[in-house]
TORMARNU-188619 format. One line per 4 residues: number of its first residue (from 1); their letters; for each residue x, y, z of N, C-alpha, C. Coordinates in nm, 3 decimals. Example, Ala and Ser with C-alpha at 12.3 -4.5 7.8 and 13.67 -1.06 7.14 Angstrom:
2
1) AS) 1.319 -0.569 0.780 1.230 -0.450 0.780 1.320 -0.330 0.780 ~ 1.285 -0.225 0.708 1.367 -0.106 0.714 1.290 0.003 0.787
***
This chain:
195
1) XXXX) 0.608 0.020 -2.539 0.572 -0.008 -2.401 0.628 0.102 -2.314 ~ 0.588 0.149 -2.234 0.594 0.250 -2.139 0.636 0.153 -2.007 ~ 0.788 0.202 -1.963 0.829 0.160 -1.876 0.791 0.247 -1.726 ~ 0.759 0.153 -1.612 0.720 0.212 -1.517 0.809 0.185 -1.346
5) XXXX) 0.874 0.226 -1.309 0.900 0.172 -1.192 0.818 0.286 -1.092 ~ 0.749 0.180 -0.981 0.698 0.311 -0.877 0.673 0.214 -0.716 ~ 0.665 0.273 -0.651 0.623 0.188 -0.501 0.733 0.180 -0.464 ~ 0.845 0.232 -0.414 0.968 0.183 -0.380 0.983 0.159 -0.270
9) XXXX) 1.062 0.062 -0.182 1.066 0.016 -0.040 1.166 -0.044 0.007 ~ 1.225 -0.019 0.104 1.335 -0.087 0.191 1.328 -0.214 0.219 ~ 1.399 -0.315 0.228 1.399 -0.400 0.308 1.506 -0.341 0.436 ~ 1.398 -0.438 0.534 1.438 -0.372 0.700 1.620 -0.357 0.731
13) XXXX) 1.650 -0.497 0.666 1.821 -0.470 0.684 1.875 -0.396 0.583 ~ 1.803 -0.312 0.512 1.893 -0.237 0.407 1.934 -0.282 0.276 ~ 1.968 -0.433 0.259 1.991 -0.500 0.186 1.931 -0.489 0.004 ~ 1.816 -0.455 0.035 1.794 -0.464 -0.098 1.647 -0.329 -0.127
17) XXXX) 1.602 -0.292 -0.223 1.509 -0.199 -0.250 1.425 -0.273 -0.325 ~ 1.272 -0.298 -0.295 1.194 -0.394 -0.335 1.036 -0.261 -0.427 ~ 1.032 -0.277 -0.579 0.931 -0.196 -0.610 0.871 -0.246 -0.716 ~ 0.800 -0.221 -0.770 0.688 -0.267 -0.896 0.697 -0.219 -1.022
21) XXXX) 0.753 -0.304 -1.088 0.771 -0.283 -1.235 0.641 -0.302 -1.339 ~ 0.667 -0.147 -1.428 0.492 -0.159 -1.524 0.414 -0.209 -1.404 ~ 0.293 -0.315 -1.484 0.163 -0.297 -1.394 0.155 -0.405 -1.238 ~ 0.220 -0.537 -1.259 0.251 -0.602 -1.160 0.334 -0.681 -1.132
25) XXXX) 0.458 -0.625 -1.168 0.582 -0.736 -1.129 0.647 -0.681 -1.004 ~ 0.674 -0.753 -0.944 0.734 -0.698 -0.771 0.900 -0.762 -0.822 ~ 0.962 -0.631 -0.807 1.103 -0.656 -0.842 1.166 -0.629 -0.670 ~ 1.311 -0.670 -0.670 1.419 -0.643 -0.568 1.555 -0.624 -0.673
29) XXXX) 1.578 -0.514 -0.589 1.756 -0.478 -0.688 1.857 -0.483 -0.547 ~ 1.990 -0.461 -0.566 2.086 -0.374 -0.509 2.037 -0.273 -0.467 ~ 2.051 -0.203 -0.363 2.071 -0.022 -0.340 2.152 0.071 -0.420 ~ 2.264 -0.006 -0.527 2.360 0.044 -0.559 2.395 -0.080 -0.699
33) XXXX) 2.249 -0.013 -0.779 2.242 -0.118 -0.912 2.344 -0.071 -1.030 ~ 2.392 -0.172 -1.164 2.451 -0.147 -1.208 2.349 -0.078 -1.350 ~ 2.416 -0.007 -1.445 2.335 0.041 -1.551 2.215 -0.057 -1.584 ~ 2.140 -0.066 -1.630 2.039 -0.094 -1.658 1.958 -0.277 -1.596
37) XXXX) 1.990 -0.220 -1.455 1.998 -0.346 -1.324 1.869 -0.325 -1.305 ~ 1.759 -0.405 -1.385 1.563 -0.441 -1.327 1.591 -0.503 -1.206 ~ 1.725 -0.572 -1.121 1.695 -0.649 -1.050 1.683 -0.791 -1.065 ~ 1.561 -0.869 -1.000 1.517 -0.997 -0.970 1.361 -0.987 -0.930
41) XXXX) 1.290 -1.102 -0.940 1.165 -1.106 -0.895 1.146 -1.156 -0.769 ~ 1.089 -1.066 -0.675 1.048 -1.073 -0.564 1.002 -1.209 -0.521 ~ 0.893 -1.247 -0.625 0.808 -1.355 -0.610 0.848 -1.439 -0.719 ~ 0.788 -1.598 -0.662 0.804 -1.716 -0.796 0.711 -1.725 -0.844
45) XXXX) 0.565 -1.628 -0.825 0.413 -1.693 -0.904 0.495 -1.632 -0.981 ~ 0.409 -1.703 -1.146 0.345 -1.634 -1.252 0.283 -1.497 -1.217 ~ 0.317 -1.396 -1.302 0.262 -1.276 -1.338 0.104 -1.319 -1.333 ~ 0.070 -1.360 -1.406 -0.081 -1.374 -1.456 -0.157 -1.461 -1.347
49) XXXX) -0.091 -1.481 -1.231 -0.188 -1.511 -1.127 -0.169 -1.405 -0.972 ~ -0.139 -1.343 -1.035 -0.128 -1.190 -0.954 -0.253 -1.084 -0.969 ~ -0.307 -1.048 -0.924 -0.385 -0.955 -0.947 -0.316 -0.799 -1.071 ~ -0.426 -0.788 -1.151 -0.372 -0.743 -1.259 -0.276 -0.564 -1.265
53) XXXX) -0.281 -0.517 -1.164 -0.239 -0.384 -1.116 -0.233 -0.405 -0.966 ~ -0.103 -0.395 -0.939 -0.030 -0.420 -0.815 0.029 -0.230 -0.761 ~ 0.024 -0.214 -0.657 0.053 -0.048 -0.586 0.087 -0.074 -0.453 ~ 0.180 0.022 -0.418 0.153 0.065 -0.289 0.207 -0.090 -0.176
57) XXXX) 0.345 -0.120 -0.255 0.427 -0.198 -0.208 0.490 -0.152 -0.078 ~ 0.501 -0.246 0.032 0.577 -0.236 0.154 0.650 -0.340 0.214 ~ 0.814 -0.371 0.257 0.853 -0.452 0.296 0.821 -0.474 0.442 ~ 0.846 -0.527 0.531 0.841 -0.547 0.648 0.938 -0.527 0.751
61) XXXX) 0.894 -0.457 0.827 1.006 -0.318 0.905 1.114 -0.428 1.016 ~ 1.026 -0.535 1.083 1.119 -0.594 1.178 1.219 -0.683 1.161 ~ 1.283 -0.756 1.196 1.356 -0.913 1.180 1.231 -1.006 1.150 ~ 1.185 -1.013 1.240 1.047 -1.098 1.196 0.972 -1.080 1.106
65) XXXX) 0.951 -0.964 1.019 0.879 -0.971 0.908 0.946 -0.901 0.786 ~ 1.088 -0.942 0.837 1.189 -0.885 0.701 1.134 -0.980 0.564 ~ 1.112 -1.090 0.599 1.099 -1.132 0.424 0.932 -1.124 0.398 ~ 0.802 -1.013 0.430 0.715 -1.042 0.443 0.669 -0.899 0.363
69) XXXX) 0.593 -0.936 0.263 0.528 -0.809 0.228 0.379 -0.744 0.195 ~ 0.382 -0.612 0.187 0.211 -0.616 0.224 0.177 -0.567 0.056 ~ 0.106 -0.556 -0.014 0.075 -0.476 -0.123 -0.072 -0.484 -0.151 ~ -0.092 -0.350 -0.242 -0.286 -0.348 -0.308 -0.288 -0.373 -0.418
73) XXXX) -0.335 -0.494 -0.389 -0.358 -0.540 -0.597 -0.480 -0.550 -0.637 ~ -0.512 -0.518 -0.769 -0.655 -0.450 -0.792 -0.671 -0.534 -0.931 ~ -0.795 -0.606 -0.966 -0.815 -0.679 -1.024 -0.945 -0.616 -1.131 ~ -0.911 -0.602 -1.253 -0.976 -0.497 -1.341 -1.133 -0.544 -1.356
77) XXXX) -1.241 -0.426 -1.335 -1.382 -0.492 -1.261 -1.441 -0.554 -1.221 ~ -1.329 -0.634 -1.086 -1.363 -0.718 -1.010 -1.344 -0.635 -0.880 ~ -1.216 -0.603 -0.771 -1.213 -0.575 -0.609 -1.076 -0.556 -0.621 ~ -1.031 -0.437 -0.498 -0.952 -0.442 -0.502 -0.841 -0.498 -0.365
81) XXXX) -0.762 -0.512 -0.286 -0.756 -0.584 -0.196 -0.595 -0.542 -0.115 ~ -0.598 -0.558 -0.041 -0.453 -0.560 0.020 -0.406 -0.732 0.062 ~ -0.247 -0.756 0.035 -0.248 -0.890 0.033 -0.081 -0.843 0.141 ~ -0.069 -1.004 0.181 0.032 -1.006 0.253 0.079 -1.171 0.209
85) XXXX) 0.248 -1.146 0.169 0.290 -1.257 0.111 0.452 -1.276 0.153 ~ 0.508 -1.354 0.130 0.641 -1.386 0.193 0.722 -1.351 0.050 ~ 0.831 -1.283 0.065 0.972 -1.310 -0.070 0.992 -1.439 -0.100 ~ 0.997 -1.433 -0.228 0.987 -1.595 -0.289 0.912 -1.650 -0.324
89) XXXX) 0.781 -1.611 -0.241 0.616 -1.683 -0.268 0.590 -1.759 -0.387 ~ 0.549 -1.902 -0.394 0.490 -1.894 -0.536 0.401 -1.909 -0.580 ~ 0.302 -1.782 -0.469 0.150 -1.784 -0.459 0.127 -1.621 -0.446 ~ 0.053 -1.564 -0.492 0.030 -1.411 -0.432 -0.026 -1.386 -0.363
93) XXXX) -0.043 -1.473 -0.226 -0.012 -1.454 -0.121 -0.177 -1.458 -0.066 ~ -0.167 -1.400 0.076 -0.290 -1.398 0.184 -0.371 -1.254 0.173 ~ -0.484 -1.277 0.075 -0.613 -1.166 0.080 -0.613 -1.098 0.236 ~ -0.600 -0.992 0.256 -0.632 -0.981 0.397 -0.785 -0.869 0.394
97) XXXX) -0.768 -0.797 0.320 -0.892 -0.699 0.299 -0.952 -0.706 0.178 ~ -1.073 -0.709 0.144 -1.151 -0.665 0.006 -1.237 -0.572 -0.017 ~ -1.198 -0.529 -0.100 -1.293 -0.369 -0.116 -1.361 -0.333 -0.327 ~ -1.441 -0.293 -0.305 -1.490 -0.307 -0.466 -1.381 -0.197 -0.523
101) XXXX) -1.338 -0.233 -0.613 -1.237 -0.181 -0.694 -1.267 -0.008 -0.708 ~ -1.362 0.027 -0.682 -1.382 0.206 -0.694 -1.332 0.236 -0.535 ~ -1.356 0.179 -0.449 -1.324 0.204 -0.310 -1.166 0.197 -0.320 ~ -1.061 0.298 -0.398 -0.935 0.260 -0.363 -0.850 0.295 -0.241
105) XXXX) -0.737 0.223 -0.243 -0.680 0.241 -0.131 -0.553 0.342 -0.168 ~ -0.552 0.416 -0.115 -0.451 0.582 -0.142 -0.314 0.554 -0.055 ~ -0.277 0.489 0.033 -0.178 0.465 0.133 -0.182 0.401 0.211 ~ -0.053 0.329 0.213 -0.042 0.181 0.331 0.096 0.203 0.352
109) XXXX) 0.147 0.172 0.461 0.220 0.137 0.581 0.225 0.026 0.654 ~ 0.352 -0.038 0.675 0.322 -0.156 0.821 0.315 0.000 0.954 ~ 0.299 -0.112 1.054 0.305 -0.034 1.199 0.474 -0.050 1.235 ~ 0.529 -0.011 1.310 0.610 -0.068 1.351 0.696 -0.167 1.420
113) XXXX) 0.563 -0.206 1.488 0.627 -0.351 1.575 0.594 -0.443 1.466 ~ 0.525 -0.422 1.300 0.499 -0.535 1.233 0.388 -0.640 1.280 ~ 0.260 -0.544 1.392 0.164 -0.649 1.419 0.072 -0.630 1.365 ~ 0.078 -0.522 1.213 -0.015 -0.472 1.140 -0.020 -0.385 1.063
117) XXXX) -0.106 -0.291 0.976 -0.020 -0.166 0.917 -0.162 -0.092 0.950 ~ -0.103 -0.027 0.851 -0.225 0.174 0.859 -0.298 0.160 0.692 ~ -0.374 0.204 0.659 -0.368 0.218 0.504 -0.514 0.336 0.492 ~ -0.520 0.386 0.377 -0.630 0.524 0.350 -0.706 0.462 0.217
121) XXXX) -0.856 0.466 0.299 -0.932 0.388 0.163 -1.052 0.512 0.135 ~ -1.103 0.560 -0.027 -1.188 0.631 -0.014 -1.319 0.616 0.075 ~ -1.430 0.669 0.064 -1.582 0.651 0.095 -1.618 0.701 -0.006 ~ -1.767 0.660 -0.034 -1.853 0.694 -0.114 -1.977 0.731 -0.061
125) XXXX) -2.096 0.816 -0.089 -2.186 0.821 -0.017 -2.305 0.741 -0.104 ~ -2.400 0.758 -0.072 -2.536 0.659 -0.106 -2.549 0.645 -0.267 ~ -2.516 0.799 -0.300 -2.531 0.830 -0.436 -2.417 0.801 -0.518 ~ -2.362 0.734 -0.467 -2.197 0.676 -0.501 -2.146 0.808 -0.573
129) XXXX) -2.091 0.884 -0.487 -2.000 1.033 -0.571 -1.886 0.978 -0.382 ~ -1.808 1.036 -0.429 -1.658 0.984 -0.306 -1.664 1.132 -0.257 ~ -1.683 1.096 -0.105 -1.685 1.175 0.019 -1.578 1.211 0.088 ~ -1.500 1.106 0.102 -1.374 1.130 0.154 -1.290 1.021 0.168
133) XXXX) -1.151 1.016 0.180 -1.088 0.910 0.248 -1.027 0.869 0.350 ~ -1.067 0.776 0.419 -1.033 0.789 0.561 -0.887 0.700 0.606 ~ -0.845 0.721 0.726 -0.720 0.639 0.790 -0.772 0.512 0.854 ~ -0.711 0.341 0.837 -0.780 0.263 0.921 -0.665 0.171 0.972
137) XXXX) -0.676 0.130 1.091 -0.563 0.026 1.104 -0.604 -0.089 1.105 ~ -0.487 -0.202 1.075 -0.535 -0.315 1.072 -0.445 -0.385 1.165 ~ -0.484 -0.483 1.272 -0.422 -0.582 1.314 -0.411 -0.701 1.334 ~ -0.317 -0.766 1.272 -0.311 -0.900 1.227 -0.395 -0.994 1.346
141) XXXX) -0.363 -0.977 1.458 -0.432 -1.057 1.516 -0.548 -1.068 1.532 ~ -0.622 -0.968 1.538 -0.742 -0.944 1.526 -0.852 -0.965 1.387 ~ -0.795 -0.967 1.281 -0.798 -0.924 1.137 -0.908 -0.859 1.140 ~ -0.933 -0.713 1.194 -1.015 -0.671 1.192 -0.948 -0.521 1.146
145) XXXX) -1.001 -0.423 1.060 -0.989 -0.292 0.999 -1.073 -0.195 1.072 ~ -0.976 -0.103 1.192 -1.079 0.016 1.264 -1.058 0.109 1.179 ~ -1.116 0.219 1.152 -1.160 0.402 1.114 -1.057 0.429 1.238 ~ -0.892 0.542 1.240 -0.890 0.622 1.301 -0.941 0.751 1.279
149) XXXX) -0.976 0.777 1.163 -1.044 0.925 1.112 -1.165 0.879 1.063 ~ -1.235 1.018 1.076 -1.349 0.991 1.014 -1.395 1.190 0.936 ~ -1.341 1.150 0.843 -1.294 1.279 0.716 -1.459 1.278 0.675 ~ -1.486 1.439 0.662 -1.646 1.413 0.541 -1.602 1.584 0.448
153) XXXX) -1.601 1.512 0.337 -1.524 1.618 0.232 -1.330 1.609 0.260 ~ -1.290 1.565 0.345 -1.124 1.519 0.265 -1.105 1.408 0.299 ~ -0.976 1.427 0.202 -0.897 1.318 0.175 -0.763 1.273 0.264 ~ -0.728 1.189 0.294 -0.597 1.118 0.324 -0.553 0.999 0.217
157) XXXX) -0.422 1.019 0.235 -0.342 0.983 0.090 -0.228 0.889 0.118 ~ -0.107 0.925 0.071 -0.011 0.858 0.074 0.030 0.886 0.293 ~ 0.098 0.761 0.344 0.136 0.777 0.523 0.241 0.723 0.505 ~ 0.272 0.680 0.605 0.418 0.657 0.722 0.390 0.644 0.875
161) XXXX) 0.403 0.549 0.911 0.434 0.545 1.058 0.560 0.551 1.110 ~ 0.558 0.635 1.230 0.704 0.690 1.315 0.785 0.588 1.357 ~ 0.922 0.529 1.349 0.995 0.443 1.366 0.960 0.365 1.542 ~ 0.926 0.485 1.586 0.863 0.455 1.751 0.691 0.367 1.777
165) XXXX) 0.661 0.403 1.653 0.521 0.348 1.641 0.352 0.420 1.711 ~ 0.462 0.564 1.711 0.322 0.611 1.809 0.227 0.694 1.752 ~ 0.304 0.766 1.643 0.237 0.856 1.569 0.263 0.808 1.341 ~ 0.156 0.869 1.326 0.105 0.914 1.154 0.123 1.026 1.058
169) XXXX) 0.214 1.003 0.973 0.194 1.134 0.908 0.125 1.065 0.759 ~ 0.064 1.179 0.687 0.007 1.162 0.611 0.010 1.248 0.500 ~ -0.028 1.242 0.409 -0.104 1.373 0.296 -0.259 1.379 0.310 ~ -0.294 1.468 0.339 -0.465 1.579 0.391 -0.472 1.645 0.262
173) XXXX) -0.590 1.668 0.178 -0.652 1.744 0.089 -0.799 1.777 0.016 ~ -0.826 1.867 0.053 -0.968 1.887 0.027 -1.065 1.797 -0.129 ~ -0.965 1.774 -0.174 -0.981 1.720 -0.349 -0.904 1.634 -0.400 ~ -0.942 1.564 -0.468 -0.907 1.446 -0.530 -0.874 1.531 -0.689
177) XXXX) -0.768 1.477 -0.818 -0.768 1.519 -0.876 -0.882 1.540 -1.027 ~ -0.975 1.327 -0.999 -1.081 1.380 -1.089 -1.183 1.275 -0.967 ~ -1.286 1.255 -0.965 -1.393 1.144 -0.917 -1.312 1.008 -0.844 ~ -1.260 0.941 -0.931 -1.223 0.838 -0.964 -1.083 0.820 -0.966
181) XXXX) -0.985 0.937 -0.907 -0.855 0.925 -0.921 -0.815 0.907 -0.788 ~ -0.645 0.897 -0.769 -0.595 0.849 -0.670 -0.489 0.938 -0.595 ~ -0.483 1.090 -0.691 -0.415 1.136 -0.660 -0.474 1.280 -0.582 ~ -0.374 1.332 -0.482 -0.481 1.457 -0.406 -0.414 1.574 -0.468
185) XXXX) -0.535 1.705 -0.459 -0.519 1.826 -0.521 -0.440 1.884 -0.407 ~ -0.312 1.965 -0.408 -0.236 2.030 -0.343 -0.226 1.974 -0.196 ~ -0.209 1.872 -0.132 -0.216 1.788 -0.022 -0.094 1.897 0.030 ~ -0.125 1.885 0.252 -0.041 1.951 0.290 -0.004 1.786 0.421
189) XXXX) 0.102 1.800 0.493 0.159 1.700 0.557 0.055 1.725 0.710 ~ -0.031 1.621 0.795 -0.032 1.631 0.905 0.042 1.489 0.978 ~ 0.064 1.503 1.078 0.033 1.407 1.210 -0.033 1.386 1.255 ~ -0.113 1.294 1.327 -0.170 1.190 1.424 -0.081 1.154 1.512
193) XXX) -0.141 1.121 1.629 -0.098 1.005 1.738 -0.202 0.888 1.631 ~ -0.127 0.784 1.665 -0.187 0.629 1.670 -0.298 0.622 1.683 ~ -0.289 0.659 1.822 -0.406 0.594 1.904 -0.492 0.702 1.932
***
């Protein structure tokens, strides 16, 4: 078995580092684990009622959404989805977006006030070959997903929003590494404003 840890994330008070073990276990450790410390499980579901490949884990930046987390779990040729669920859950939580499993999502972020996040989903064009991937925000209240970019031939990738909440940085790159992959060819860092 090929061990995997990846997605790594803060919780807002520091307290603990919350990331994804192999394909979908949402672990929490110490900041300051002992030799061979996996931690604890984030969540009380069952594994096997999780969507089958979990990515692109985020804790929740405020007091108010310290025990709240967002993640893309992708369900093998079915959709893939961004979900939002509480620590402890013993449910995997609230579907908030669905997208057909080739449409992936490259980067997510909360916002900073925690009334929503950012995330980068490909496009495809008619002839289904992937055009680009664009930046969209989402806000909870609204539950509605806007386009701040609108990319034709690149990509946006892995983000971050500014602790102030006003601006985006991102990874920009003309290429994807194959059709169907998730990773960008030589990506360079920009900014955005928000809004």
């Amino acid at each position: 078995v090929e061990w995997r840890a990846h997605s790594p994330t803060w919780r807002s008070d520091g307290t603990k580092v919350g990331y994804v073990l192999n394909f979908n276990s949402l672990r929490k450790m110490d900041p300051a684990p002992g030799p061979l410390d996996f931690g604890d499980d984030l969540l009380t579901v069952n594994e096997a009622e999780l969507p089958d490949f979990v990515d692109l884990l985020a804790w929740g930046p405020t007091p108010a959404t310290a025990n709240q987390l967002l993640y893309v779990g992708n369900t093998a040729f079915a959709n893939e989805g961004i979900f939002r669920v509480s620590e402890g859950s013993a449910t995997p939580g609230e579907q908030l977006l669905s997208y057909e499993v080739y449409e992936q999502i490259l980067g997510l972020a909360w916002l900073a006030d925690g009334s929503g996040f950012v995330f980068a989903k490909k496009n495809f064009s008619d002839m289904f070959t992937v055009k680009s991937a664009d930046i969209f925000v989402y806000r909870f209240a609204t539950k509605q997903a806007t386009p701040i970019t609108q990319f034709d031939g690149e990509f946006a990738g892995r983000l971050s929003v500014a602790p102030d909440g006003t601006q985006i940085v991102f990874e920009r790159a003309s290429a994807l590494v194959e059709e169907f992959g998730s990773v960008l060819v030589d990506p360079e860092l920009w900014i955005m404003n928000l809004d």
